[in-house]
C-alpha positions in Angstrom: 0.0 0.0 0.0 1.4 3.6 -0.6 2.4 6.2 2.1 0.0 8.6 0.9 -3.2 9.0 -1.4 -3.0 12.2 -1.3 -3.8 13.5 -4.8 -1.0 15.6 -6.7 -1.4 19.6 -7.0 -3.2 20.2 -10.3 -2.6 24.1 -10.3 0.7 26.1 -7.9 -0.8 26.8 -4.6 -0.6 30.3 -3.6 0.3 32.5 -0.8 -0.9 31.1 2.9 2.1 30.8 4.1 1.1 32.2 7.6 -1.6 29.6 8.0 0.3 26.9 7.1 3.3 27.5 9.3 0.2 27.4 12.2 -1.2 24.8 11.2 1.7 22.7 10.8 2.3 24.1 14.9 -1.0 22.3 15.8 -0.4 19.2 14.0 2.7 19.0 16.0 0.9 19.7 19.4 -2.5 18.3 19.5 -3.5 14.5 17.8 -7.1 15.9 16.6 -6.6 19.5 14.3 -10.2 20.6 12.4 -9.8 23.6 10.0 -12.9 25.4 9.6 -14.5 27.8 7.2 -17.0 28.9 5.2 -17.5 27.1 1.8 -14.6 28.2 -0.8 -12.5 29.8 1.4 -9.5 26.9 0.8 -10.2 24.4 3.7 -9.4 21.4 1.6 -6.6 22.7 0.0 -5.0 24.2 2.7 -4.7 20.9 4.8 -3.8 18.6 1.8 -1.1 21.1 1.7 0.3 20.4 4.9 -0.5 17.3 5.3 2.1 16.8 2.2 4.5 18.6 3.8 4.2 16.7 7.4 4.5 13.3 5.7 7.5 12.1 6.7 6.4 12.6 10.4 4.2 10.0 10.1 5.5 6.2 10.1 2.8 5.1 8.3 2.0 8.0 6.2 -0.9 10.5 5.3 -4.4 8.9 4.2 -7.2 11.0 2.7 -10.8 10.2 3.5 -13.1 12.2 1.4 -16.9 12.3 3.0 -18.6 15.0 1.2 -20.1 12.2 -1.7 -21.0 10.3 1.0 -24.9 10.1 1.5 -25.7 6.9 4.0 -24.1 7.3 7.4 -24.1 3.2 7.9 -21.2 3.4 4.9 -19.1 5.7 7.3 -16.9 3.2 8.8 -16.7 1.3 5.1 -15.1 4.8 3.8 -12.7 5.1 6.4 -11.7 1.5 6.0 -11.3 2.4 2.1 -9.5 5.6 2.2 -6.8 3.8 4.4 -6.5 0.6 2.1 -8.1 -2.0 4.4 -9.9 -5.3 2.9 -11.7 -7.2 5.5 -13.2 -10.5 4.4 -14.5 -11.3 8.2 -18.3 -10.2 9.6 -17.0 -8.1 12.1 -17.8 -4.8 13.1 -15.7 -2.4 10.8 -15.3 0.0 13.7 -13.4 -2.8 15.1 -11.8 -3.4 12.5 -11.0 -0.1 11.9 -9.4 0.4 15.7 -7.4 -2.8 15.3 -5.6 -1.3 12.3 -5.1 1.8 13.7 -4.1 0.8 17.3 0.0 0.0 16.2 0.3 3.0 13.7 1.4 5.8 13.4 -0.5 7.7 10.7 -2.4 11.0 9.7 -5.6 10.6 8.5 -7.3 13.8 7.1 -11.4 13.6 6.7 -12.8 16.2 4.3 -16.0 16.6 4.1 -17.5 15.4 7.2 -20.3 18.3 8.7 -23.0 16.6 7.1 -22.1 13.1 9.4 -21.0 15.0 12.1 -23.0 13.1 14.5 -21.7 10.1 13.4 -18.2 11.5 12.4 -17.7 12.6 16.0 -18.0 9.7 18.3 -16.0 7.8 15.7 -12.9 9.7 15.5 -13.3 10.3 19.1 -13.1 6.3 19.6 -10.4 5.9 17.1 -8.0 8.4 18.6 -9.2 7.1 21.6 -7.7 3.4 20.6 -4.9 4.5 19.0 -2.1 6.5 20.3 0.2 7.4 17.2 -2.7 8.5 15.5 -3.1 12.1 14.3 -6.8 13.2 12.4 -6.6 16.7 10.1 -10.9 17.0 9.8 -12.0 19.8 7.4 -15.6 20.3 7.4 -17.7 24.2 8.4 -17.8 23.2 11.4 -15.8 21.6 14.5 -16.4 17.9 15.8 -16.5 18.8 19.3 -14.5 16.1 20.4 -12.4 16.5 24.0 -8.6 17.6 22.7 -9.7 19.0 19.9 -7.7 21.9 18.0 -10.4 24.2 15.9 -8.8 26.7 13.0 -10.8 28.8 11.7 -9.6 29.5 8.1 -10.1 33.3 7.0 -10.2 34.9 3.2 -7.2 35.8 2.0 -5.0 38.5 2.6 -5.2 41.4 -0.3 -1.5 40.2 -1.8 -2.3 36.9 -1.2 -5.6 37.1 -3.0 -4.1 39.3 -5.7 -1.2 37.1 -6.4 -3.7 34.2 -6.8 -6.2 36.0 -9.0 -3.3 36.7 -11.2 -1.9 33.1 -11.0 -5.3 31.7 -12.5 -6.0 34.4 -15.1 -2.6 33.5 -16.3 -3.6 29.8 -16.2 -6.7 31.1 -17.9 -4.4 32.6 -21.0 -5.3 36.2 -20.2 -3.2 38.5 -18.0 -5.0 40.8 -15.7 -2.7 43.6 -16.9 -3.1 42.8 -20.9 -7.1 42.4 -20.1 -6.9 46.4 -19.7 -7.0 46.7 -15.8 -5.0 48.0 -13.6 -3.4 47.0 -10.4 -6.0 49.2 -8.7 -9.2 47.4 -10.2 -7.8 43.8 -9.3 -7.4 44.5 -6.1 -10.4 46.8 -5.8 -12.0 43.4 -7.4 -10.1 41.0 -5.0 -11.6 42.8 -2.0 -15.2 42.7 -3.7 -14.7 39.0 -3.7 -13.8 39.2 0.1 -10.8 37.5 -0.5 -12.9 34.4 -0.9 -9.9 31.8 -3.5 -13.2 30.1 -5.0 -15.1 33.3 -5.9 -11.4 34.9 -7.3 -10.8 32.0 -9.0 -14.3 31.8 -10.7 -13.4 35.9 -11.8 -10.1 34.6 -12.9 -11.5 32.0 -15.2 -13.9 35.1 -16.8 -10.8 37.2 -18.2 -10.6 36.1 -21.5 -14.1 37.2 -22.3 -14.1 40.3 -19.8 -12.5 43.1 -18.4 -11.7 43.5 -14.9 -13.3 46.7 -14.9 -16.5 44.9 -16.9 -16.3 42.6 -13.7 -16.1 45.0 -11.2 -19.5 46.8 -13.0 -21.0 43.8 -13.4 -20.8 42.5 -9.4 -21.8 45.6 -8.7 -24.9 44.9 -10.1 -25.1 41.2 -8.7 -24.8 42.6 -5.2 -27.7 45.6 -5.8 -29.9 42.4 -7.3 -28.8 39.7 -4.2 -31.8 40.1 -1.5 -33.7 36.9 -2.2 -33.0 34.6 0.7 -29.4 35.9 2.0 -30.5 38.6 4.2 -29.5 37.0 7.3 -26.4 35.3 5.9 -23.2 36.2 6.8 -21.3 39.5 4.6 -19.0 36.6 3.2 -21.7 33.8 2.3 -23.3 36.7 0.3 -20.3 37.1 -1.1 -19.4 33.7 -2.5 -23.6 33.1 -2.6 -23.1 36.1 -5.7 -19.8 35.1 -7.1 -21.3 31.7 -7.5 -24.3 32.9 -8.9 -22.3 35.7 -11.5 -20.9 32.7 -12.5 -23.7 31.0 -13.4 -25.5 34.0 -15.0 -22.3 34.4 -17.3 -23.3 31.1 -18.2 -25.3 29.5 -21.5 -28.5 28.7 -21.2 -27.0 24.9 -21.9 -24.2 25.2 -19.5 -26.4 26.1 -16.4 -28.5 23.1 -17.3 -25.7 20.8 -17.2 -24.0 22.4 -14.1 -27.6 21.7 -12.3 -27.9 18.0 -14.0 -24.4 17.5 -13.0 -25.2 17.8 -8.8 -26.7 14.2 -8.6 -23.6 13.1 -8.5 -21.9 11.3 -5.7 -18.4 11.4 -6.7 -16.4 11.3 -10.0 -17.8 10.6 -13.3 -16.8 10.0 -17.0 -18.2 11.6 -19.9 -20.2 8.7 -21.5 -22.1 8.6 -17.6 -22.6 12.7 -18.3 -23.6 11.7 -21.5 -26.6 9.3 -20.5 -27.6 11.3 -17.1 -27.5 14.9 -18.1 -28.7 14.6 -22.2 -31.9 15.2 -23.0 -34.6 17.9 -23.1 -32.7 21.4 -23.3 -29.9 19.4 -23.6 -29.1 17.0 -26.3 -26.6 14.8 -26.1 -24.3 15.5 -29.1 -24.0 18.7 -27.5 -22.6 17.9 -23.5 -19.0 17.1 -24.4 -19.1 20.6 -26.3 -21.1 22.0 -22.6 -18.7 20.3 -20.2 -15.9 22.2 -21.9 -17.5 25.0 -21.0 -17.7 24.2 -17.2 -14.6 22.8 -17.2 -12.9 26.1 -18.9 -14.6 28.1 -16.5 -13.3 26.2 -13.7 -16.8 24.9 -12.7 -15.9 21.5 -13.3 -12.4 19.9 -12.6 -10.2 16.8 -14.2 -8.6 14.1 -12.8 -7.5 11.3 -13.5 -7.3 7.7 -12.4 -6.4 3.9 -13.1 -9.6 3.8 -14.4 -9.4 6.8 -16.7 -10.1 10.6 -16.6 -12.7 11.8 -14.6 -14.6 14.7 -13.4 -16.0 16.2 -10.4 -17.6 19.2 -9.3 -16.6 20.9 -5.6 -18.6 20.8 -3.5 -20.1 24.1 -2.9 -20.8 24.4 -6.7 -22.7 20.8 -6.9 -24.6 22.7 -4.1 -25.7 25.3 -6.1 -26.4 23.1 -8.8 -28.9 20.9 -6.6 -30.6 24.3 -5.6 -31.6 25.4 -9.3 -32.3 21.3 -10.1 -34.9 21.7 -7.2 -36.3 24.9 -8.1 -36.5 23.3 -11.7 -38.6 20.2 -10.3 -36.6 17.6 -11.8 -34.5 16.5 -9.1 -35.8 13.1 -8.7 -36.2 12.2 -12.1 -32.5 13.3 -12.5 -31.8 11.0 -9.4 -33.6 7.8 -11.5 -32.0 8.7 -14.3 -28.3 8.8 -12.2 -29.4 5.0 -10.9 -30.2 3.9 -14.3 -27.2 4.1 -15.8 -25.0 2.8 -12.6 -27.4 -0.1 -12.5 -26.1 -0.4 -16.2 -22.3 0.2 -15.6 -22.9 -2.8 -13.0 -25.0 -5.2 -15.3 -21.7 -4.0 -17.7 -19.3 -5.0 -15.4 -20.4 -8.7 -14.6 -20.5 -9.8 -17.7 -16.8 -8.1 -18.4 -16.0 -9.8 -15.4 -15.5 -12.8 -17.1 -12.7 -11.3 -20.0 -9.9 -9.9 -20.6 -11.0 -6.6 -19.2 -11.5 -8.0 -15.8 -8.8 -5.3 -14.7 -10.3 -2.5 -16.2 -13.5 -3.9 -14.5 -12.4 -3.6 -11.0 -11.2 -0.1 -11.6 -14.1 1.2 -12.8 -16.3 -0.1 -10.1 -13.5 1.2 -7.8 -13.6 4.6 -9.1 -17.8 4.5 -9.4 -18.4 3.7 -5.9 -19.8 6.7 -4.6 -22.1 6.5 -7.5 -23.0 3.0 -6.9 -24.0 3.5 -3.4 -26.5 6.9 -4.2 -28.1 4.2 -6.3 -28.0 1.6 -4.2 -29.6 4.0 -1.7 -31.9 6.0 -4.1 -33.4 1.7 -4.9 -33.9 1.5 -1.3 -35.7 4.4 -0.1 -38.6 3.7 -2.1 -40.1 0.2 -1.2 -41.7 -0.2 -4.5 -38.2 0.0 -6.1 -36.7 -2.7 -3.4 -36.4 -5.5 -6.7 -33.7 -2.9 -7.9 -31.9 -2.8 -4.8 -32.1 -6.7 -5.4 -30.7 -7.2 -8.7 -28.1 -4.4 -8.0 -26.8 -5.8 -4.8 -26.9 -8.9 -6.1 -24.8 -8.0 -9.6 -22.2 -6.4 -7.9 -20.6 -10.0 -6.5 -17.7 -9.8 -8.9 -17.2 -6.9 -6.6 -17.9 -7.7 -3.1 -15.9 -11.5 -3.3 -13.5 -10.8 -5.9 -12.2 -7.1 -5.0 -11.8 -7.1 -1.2 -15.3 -5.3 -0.5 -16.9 -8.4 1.4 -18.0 -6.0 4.4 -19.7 -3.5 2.4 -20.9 -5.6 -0.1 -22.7 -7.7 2.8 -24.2 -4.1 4.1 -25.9 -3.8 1.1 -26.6 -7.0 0.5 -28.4 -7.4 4.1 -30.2 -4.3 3.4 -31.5 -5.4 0.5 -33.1 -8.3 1.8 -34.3 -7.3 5.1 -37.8 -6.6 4.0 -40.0 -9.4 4.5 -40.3 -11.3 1.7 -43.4 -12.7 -0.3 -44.1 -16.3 -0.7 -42.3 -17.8 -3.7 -44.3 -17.4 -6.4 -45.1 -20.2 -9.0 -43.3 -22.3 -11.3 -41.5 -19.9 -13.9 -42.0 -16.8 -12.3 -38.7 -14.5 -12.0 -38.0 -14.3 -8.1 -35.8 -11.2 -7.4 -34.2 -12.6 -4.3 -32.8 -15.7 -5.9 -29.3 -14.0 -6.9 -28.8 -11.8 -3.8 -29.4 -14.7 -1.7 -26.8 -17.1 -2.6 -24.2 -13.9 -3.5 -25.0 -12.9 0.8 -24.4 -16.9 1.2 -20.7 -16.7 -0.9 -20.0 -14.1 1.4 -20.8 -14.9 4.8 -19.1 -18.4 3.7 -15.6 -16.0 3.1 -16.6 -13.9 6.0 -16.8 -16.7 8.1 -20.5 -16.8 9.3 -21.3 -20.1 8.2 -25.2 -19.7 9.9 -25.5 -16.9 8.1 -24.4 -18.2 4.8 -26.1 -21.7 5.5 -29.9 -19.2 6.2 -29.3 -17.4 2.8 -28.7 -20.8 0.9 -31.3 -22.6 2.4 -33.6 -20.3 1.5 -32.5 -19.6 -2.1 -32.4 -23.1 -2.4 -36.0 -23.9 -1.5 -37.0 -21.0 -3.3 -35.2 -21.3 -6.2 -37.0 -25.2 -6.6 -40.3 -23.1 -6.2 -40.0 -20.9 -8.6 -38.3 -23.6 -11.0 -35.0 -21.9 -11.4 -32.5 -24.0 -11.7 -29.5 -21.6 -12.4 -29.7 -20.3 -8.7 -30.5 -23.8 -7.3 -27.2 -24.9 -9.1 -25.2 -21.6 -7.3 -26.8 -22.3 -3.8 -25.7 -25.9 -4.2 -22.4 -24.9 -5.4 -21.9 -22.4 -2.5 -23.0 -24.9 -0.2 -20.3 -27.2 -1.2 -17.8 -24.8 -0.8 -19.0 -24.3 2.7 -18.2 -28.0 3.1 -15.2 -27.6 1.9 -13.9 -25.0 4.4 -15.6 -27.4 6.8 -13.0 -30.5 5.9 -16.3 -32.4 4.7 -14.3 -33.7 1.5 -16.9 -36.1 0.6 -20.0 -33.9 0.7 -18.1 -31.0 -1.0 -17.1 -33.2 -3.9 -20.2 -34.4 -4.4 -22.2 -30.8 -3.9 -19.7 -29.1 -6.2 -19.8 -32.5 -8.8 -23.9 -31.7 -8.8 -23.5 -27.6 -9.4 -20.8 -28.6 -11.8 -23.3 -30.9 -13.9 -26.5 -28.5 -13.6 -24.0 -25.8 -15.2 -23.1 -27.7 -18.0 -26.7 -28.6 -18.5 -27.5 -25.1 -18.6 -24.5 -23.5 -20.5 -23.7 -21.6 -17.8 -20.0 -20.7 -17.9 -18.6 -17.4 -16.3 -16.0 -17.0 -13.3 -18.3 -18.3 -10.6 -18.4 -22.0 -12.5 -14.6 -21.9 -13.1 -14.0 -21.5 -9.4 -16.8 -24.7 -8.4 -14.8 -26.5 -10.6 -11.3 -25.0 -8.8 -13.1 -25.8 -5.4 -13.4 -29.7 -6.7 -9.9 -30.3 -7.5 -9.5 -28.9 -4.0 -11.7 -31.7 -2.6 -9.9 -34.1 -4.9 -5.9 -33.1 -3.6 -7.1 -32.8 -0.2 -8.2 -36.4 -0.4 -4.9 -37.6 -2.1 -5.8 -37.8 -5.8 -3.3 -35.2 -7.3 -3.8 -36.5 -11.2 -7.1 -35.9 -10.9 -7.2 -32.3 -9.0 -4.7 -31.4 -12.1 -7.1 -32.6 -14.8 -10.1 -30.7 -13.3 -7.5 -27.3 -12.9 -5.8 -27.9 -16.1 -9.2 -27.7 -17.9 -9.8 -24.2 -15.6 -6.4 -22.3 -16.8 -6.8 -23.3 -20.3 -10.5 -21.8 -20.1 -9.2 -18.6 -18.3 -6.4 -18.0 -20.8 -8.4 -18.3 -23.5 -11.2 -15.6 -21.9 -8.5 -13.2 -20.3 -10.1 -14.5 -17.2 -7.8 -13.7 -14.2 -9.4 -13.7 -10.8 -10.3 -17.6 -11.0 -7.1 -18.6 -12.9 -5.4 -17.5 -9.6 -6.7 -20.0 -8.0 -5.9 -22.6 -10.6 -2.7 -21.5 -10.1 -2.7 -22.3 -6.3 -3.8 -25.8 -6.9 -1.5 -26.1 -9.5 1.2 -24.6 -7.4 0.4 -27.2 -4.1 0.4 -30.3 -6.9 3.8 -28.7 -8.4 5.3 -28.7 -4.4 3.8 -32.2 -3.6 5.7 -33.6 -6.4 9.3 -31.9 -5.6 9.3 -29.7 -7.8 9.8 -26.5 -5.6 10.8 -24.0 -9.0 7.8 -24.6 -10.9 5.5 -24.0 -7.1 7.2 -20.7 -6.9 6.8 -19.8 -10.3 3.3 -20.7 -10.2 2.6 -19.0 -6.8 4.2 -15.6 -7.9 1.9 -15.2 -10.9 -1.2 -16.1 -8.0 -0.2 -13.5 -5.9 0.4 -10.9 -8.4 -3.0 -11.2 -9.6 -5.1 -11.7 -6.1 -3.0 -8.3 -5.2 -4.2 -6.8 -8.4 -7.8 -7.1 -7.3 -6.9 -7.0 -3.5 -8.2 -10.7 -2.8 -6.8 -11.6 0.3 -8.2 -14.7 0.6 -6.3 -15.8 -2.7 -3.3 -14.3 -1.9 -2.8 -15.2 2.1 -3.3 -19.1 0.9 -0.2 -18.3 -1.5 1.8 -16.8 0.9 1.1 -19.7 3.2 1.9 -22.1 0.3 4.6 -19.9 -0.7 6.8 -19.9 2.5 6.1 -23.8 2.6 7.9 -24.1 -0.7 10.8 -22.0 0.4 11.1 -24.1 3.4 11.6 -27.0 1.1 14.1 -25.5 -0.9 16.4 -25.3 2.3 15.5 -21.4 3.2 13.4 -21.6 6.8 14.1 -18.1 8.1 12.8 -16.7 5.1 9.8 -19.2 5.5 9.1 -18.1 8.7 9.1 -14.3 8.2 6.6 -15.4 5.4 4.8 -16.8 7.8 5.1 -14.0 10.1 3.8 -12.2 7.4 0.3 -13.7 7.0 -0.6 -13.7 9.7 -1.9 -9.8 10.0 -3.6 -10.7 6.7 -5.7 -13.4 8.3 -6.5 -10.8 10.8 -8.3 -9.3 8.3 -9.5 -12.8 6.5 -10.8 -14.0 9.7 -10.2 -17.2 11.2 -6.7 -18.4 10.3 -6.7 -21.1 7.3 -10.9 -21.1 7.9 -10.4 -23.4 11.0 -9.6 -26.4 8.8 -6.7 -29.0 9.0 -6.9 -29.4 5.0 -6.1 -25.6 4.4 -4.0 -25.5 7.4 -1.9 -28.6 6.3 0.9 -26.5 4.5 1.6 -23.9 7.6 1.8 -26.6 9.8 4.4 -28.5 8.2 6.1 -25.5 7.4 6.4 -24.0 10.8 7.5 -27.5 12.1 10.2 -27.2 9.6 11.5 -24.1 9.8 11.3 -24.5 13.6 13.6 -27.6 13.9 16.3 -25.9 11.4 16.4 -22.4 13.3 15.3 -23.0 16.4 12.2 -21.6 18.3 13.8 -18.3 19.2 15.4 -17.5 15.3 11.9 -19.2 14.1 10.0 -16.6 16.1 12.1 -13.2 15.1 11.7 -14.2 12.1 8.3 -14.6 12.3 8.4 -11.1 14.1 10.3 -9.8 11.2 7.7 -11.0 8.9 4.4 -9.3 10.9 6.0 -5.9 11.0 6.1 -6.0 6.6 3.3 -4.0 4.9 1.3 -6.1 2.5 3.1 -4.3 -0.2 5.9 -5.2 1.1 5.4 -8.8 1.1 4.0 -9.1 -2.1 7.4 -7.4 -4.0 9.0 -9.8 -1.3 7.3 -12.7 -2.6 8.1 -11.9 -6.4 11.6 -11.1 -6.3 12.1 -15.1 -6.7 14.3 -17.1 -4.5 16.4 -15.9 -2.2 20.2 -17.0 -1.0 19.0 -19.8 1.5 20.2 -18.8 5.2 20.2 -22.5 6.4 21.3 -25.4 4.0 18.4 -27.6 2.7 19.7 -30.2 5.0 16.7 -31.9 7.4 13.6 -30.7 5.2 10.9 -33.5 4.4 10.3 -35.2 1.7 7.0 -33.3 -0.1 4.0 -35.4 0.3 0.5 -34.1 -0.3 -1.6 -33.1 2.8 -4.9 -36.2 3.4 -7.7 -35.9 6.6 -9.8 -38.2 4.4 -9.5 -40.8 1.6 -12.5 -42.2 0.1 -12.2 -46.0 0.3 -12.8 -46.5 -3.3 -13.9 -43.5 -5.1 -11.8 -42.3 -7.8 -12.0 -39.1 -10.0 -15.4 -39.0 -12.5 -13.3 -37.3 -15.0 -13.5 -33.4 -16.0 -16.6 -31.8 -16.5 -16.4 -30.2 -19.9 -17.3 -26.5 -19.4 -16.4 -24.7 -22.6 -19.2 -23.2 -24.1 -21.1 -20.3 -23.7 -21.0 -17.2 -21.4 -23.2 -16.1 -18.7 -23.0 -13.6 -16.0 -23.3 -15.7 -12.5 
């Protein structure tokens, strides 16, 4: 994971040097700093500032959590937990999670954006500062926390040089000089002090220079602040203020651009133009015209770029989407703009799962990453409304390419429990589409990875019955596939194999063939090397990688990989393991999988044991075991999955010794997960200890079948389906 995800500078900051230098003074003296302010007056940019320059204070670096997108307070926790790079696979509380993390760091973590959750912002931080000593919290927001030991600047306008040296910074960025736009020194600062020193309202002027005249400005403001009486009498001289440079802006705008910049506040976070194109086209509007429109806003600094591994995106800040929700209320066309929003991040989702399974499974998981605010206004927006609760459903429900294969198994079972709280109707008869079907057995694969095996074994059971109801045997096949692999974690070889041999069959029957039914057949080679029967685990996983190569299908070929991997180790062949096992973990760390990659790392410091290296085994070992933390229960309780680390802490134990076995071990637990990963692909390292005393490989058995043998491969190429 990086130090920081702090995002870079897009324009030179300007002047402030006097509130930096103080608020770099509180950071140093006080673990809980909130700079306040009215809207535009620098807040954010101010403490992402310092927070840069404070960095290398902090062990563990500088993490941003940005709240202002953030709609449904239950997600809080979920945020935080993203914006500091955590994946927890287990069911418990993310608060907890969240302290745990935090309790051996030392870290800054700045919140932006928080007054809205305030009373759930509050006695969050409060806990979390509470649990963990080396942490340090920057909150930006209008107003303070009110938490005990807490530091409150108050962020004023700008001074006039500052404020004149920034006006002139962006009208230079804007291609047009104050001086050559015919004004003098005079009439900017005349107009900085209009603006109140406000950098939003002077950078809004700024971006107006090329068609006007400073002096044309100063005219023109005057008139916005004769006309400015309808509801800002009682606001404060400075809200007025930034209330009419927002508002000159947007009557120096088209008739189109306004409409888009209203359009454009339902919006939870970043979008791309093809999303602006489907939301905000239409009447007034039409579509061939909103790339043209969003230049316009993005010219006039109304709009801003970024970009990210998903490709460039744009936002609005946040006191400008406010201003656009006000004029898309006063329009009346705020919820059908909300519908509208849903529509197409229901179809970006329905997109995704089937891209899942393809070559662009990458490319998948960062656009889902980068439309997660979005995802959860819709997935909110579905549940408001109980009429609409089939759409929270199938969108809960679709996004389980998401929730097991990126890391987001806590949220994605929020949402997923959500979805299906209401009570539901009686199954309906034979043929009729039942909208809980999918979201039950996706909330079943979950809880199974979470580790709440009642909770998974509820949801199956019921899709189960269900799903013979209503005569749908696609989701009968997935609940009795998902109940296999619950067996399988359980060490019930025999009633996994022949679960997963029954899903396996249903799917062929029904052409179903995506990720979902790679992996059942993955999970039955498991069954079959767990029981001994190497030659035919390697048939079933052979079948799998050829399948995935051929569909640029990554996430399940990982897994292949593993199997592949434990058969390569079992037979001696300790180059081809490691070989094997470094292509798994790149991948599960490419889509943050920790379940995939903790069982290669376990795998993985097995093999280097056998290849006559135990301390770096152990620190391997060391290593995963913070990951588990996040898992849950270490190698899912079971003596199959638990078979390598066993025989590989038994090993490198009786080469080192348990005091060298254990600092290593030490070692290991104190790497980041970054840091293990580049650890485990830089390939075999110079043994410490001679290979002398390891064991001969043999693969791991709790149960042999007294006379089964393998039924042969199920053939599973064919056509494509979603899951």
């Amino acid at each position: 994971m990086r130090r920081s995800n702090l995002p870079a500078e897009l324009n030179r900051f300007v002047g402030r040097a006097g509130e930096q230098g103080e608020l770099r003074r509180l950071l140093e003296e006080f673990r809980l700093v909130t700079v306040v302010g009215m809207g535009g007056v620098g807040k954010s940019r101010l403490a992402l500032r310092c927070a840069a320059a404070t960095e290398k204070r902090y062990g563990d670096g500088v993490r941003l959590a940005e709240l202002s997108g953030l709609r449904d307070p239950a997600v809080l926790e979920h945020a935080l937990a993203e914006a500091l790079g955590l994946t927890d696979h287990t069911s418990r509380c993310p608060r907890a999670m969240l302290a745990e993390h935090l309790a051996e760091r030392r870290l800054l973590m700045v919140v932006d954006g928080f007054e809205h959750l305030v009373e759930e912002c509050a006695p969050l931080l409060r806990e979390l500062l509470g649990r963990a000593p080396g942490l340090t919290v920057l909150a930006v927001g209008r107003r303070p926390l009110r938490v005990d030991g807490e530091a409150v600047f108050t962020l004023a306008p700008m001074s006039d040089e500052d404020a004149v040296e920034l006006f002139a910074a962006r009208a230079a960025g804007a291609g047009a000089a104050p001086a050559g736009a015919g004004a003098s020194c005079d009439g900017v600062l005349e107009l900085c002090r209009r603006l109140d020193g406000i950098p939003l309202a002077l950078e809004l002027a700024a971006g107006r220079l090329p068609l006007l005249t400073v002096q044309q400005m100063l005219q023109r403001l005057d008139d916005r602040f004769r006309l400015l009486t309808d509801g800002a009498r009682g606001a404060l001289p400075r809200h007025q203020t930034l209330r009419t440079a927002i508002g000159w802006s947007h009557e120096l705008c088209t008739p189109e651009e306004r409409l888009l910049w209203a359009r454009l506040s339902v919006f939870a976070g970043p979008f791309d133009l093809e999303a602006t194109e489907y939301v905000c086209g239409g009447a007034g509007l039409p579509t061939e015209r909103v790339l043209d429109v969003l230049g316009g806003l993005l010219a006039q600094s109304l709009v801003v770029r970024e970009d990210t591994p998903a490709g460039p995106r744009f936002r609005m800040l946040d006191t400008v989407a406010a201003y656009g929700a006000h004029w898309l209320a006063a329009l009346g066309d705020s919820e059908r703009m909300r519908r509208r929003h849903r529509d197409w991040y229901m179809g970006l989702a329905t997109w995704c799962e089937l891209e899942w399974f393809s070559p662009r499974q990458a490319e998948v998981a960062a656009a889902t990453d980068a439309a997660l605010p979005n995802l959860r206004a819709a997935l909110e927006l579905c549940l408001e409304q109980p009429e609409d609760g089939h759409l929270a459903l199938h969108l809960a429900g679709t996004l389980w390419f998401y929730w097991a294969g990126c890391g987001r198994l806590a949220e994605g079972r929020h949402w997923l429990d959500r979805a299906l709280a209401p009570e539901p109707e009686p199954a309906g008869p034979h043929g009729q589409h039942d909208a809980r079907l999918k979201p039950l057995w996706v909330l079943g694969y979950v809880a199974i990875l979470q580790g709440d095996d009642a909770a998974a074994v509820a949801a199956l059971h019921e899709c189960g019955e269900r799903a013979r109801l209503a005569g749908d045997r696609v989701a009968e096949a997935y609940a009795t596939h998902r109940m296999g692999c619950l067996a399988l974690l359980s060490d019930d070889m025999p009633r996994a194999e022949e679960l997963m041999r029954r899903a396996l069959d249903a799917y062929r029957e029904l052409g179903e063939l995506n990720s979902n039914v790679l992996m059942g057949q993955v999970e039955l080679a498991m069954t079959r090397i767990f029981q001994g029967d190497l030659e035919g685990a390697l048939l079933l996983v052979a079948e799998v990688r050829e399948i995935c190569e051929e569909r640029g299908e990554r996430w399940t070929k990982a897994y292949a990989l593993y199997v592949l991997a434990y058969a390569a180790w079992a037979r001696g062949d300790f180059g081809e393991a490691r070989a094997l096992l470094a292509e798994c973990i790149a991948i599960d760390h490419t889509f943050h999988d920790l379940v995939g990659l903790v069982l290669a790392i376990e795998l993985l410091a097995l093999v280097t044991a056998s290849e006559g290296d135990p301390a770096e085994a152990a620190v391997l070992q060391g290593a995963a075991a913070p990951v588990w933390d996040s898992v849950g229960v270490p190698l899912f309780g079971s003596a199959n999955f638990g078979g390598p680390r066993e025989l590989c802490e038994r090993q490198a134990s009786e080469l080192l010794g348990p005091d060298r076995y254990a600092a290593a071990a030490r070692a290991g637990r104190e790497l980041s997960l970054d840091e293990v990963v580049d650890r485990a692909l830089a390939g075999r390292r110079a043994p410490a200890v001679g290979a002398r005393g390891t064991q001969t490989p043999r693969p791991f058995r709790t149960r042999v079948p007294e006379t089964r043998k393998p039924a042969g491969s199920p053939t599973l190429k064919g056509g494509e389906t979603a899951g």
